[in-house]
C-alpha positions as CSV (number, residue, x, y, z in Angstrom):
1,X,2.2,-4.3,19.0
2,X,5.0,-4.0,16.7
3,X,4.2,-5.1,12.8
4,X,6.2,-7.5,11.3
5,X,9.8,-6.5,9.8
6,X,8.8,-7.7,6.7
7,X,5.0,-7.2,5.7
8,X,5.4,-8.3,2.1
9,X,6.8,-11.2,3.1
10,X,4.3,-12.6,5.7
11,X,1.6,-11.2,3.1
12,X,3.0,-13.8,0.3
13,X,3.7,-16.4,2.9
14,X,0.1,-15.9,4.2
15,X,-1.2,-16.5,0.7
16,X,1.2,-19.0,-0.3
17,X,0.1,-21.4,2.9
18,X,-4.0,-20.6,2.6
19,X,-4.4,-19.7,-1.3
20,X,-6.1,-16.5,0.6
21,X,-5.5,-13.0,-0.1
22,X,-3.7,-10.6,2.3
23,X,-2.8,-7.5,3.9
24,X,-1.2,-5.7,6.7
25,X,-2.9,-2.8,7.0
26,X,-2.3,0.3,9.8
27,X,-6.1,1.9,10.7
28,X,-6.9,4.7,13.1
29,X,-10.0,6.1,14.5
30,X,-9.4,9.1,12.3
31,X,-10.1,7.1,9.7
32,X,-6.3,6.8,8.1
33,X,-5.8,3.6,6.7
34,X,-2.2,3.2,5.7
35,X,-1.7,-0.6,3.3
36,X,1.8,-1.9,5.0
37,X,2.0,-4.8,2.4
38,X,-0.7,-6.6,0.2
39,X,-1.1,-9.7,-2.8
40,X,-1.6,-8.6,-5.8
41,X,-4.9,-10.0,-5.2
42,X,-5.7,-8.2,-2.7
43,X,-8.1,-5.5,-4.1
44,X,-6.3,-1.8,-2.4
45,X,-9.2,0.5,-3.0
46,X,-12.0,-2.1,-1.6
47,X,-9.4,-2.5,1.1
48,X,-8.6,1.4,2.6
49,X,-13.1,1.5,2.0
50,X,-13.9,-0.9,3.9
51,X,-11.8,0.1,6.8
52,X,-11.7,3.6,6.8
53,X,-15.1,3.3,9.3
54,X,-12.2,1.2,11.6
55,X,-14.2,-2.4,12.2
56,X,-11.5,-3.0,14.5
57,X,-11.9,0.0,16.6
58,X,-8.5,1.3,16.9
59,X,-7.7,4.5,18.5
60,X,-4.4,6.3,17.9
61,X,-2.8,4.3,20.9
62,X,-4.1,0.8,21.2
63,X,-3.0,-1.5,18.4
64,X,-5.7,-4.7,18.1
65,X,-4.9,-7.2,16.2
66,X,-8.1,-8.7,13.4
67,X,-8.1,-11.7,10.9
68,X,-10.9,-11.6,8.5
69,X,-12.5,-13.9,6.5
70,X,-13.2,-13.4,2.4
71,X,-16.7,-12.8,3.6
72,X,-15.1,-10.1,5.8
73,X,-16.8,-12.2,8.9
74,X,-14.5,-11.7,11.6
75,X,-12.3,-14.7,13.0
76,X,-10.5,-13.7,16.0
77,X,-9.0,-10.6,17.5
């Protein structure tokens, strides 16, 4: 799964339509996490920490796709 052609702008759109913060983020099982596009609310450190461990479980080749809550509960995949 391709990411959008414009991250920053789905990111602001995101948090435009939900008041939410956001990010498109790019996580492997080697624990790379690569921030695409995020708010300016969107806190970058607590972002690439909490997802180094990949929640998702991503490998190099698969490419699943996660919505999280603010209480990082997960909401579909």
């Amino acid at each position: 799964m391709l990411g959008p052609e414009n991250p920053q702008r789905v990111v602001e759109q995101i948090k435009q339509e939900t008041g939410l913060a956001a990010a498109i983020v790019d996580v492997n099982d080697l624990g790379a996490v690569k921030i695409l596009a995020a708010t300016s609310d969107a806190s970058v450190p607590l972002l690439k920490q909490a997802l180094r461990k990949n929640p998702a479980g991503k490998r190099r080749r698969t490419n699943p796709s996660r919505l999280d809550s603010p209480n990082h509960q997960q909401l579909t995949t």
